[in-house]
NUMIDREN-492820 format. One line per 2 residues: their letters; for each residue z, y, x negated of C-alpha. Coordinates in steps of 0.001 Angstrom, whole numbers. Example, Ala and Ser with C-alpha at 12.3 -4.5 7.8 and 13.67 -1.06 7.14 Angstrom:
<pts>
as) 7800 -4500 -12300  7140 -1060 -13670
</pts>
This chain:
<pts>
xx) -42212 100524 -27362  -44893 102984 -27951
xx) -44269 105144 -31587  -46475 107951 -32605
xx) -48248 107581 -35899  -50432 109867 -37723
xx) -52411 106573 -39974  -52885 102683 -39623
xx) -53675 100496 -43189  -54562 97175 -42342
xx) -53026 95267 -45062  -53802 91823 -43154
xx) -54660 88639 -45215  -52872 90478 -48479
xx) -49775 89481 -50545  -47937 90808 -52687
xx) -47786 93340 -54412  -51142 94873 -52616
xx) -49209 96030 -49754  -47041 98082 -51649
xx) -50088 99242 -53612  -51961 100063 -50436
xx) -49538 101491 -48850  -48772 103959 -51895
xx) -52444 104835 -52362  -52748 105697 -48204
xx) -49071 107649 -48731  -50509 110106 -51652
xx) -53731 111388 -48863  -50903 112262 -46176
xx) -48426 114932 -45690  -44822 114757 -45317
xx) -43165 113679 -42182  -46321 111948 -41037
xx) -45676 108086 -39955  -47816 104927 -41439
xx) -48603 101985 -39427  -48859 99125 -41919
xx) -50577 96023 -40574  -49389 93052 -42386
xx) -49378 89381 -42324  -47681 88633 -45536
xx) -44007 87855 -44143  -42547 89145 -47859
xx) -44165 92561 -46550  -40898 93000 -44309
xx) -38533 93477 -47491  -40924 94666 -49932
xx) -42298 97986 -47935  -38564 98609 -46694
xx) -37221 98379 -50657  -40466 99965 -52198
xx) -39760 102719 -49651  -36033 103374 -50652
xx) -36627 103288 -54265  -38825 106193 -53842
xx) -37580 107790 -51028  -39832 107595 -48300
xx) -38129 106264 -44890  -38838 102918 -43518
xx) -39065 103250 -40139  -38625 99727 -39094
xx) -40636 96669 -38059  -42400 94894 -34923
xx) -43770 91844 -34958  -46632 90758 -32774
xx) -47640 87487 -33354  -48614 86295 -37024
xx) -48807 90084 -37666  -45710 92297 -38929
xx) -46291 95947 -38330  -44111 98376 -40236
xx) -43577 101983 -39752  -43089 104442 -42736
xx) -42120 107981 -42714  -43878 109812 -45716
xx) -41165 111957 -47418  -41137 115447 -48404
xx) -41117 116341 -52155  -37375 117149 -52293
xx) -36905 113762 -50835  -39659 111889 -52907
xx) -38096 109774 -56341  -39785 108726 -58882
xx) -40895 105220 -59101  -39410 103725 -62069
xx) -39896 100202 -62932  -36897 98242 -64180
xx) -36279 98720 -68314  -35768 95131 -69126
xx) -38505 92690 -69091  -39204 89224 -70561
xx) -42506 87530 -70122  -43101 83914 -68726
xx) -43175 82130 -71855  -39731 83772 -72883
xx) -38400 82861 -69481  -39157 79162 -70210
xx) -37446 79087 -73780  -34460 80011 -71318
xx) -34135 77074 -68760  -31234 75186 -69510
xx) -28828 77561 -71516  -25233 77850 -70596
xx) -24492 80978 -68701  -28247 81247 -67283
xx) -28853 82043 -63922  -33299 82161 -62668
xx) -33182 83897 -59685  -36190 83807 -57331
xx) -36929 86323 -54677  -39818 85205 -53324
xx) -40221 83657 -49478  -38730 80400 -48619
xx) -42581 79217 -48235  -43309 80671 -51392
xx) -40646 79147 -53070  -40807 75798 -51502
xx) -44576 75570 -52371  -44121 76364 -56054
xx) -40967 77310 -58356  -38764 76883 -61274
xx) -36717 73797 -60989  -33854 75404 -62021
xx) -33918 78690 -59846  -31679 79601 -57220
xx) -33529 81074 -54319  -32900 84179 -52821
xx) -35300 86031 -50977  -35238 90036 -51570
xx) -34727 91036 -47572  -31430 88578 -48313
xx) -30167 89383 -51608  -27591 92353 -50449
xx) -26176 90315 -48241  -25992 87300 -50907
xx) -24563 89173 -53837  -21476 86739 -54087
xx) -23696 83530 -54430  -24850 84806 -57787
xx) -22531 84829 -61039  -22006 88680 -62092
xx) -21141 87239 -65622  -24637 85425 -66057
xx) -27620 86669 -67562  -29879 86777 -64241
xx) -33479 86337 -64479  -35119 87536 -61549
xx) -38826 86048 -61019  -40863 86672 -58178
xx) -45051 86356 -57623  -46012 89207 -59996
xx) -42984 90940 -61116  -42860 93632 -58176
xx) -40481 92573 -56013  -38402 90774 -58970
xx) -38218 94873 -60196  -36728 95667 -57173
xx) -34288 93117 -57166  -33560 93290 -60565
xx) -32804 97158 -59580  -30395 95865 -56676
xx) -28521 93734 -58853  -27846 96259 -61252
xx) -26779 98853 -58867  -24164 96273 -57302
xx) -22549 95616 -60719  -24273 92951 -62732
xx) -25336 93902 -65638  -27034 91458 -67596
xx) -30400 91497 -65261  -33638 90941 -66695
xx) -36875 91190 -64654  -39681 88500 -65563
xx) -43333 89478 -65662  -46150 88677 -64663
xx) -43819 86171 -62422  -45104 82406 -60913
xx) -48660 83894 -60408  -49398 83290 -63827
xx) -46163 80326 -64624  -47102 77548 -66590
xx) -43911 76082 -67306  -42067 72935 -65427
xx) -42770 73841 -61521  -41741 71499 -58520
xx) -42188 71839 -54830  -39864 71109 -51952
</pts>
């Protein structure tokens, strides 16, 4: 499959968020309806570019693999299409998470990669990864207060966005996420 694109951003060797960042920062220099290659071996790259893009309104294209390396295609949008990025309203910190584990009606949701997770997480939190979590909806309790923690609070944002669009309501998005968690962690 051969596809036409106007720029290439290697974005090999980074995780998250710095895709997304990169990729933003290489979408503001192009014009509309011009395609980005984005070269990327961080596997949460597949469902973070292709929600980053629909929350603001670029098109994601789709994605090849070739070997370790995942190579997405974005169109940039024009400015009738373009939304503004808006994080999601309601954040707790880490420390505010952890004064939560345990409570009745408490769901920790984390969106991460299975390797991610299964490296380091919460030992309470139900894993979900974001490229999943439409498709997962029912395995979470709408009448919970969800928690959504990822590796810096990006990708938590967009599922905590998700969520809330799909009817839950009582979704908080933790920040700065398990890059900087130094509560109770365990491995599988």
């Amino acid at each position: 499959m051969s596809i036409k694109v106007d720029h290439v951003l290697d974005a090999k060797g980074l995780s998250c968020p710095m895709p997304i960042v990169k990729t933003k920062k290489t979408l503001d220099g192009i014009e509309p309806g011009q395609v980005l290659e984005i070269q990327a071996t961080d596997k949460g790259s597949l469902a973070d570019l292709k929600a980053w893009a629909g929350s603001t309104g670029h098109h994601y294209l789709g994605t090849i693999e070739e070997g370790d390396t995942l190579i997405h295609y974005i169109r940039k949008a024009s400015a009738s299409e373009e939304k503004e990025e808006v994080d999601y309203p309601h954040v707790i910190d880490n420390e505010e998470l952890e004064a939560k584990i345990g409570e009745d009606n408490v769901t920790i949701l984390d969106v991460r990669e299975p390797a991610e997770y299964a490296f380091s997480h919460i030992p309470t939190a139900t894993s979900i990864p974001l490229g999943e979590l439409e498709t997962r909806l029912s395995e979470l309790n709408q009448n919970h207060q969800v928690y959504v923690v990822c590796r810096t609070g990006s990708r938590s944002a967009m599922a905590a966005k998700t969520l809330e669009d799909n009817g839950f309501s009582n979704v908080v998005n933790v920040k700065p996420g398990m890059t900087a968690w130094n509560g109770k962690a365990e491995s599988k």
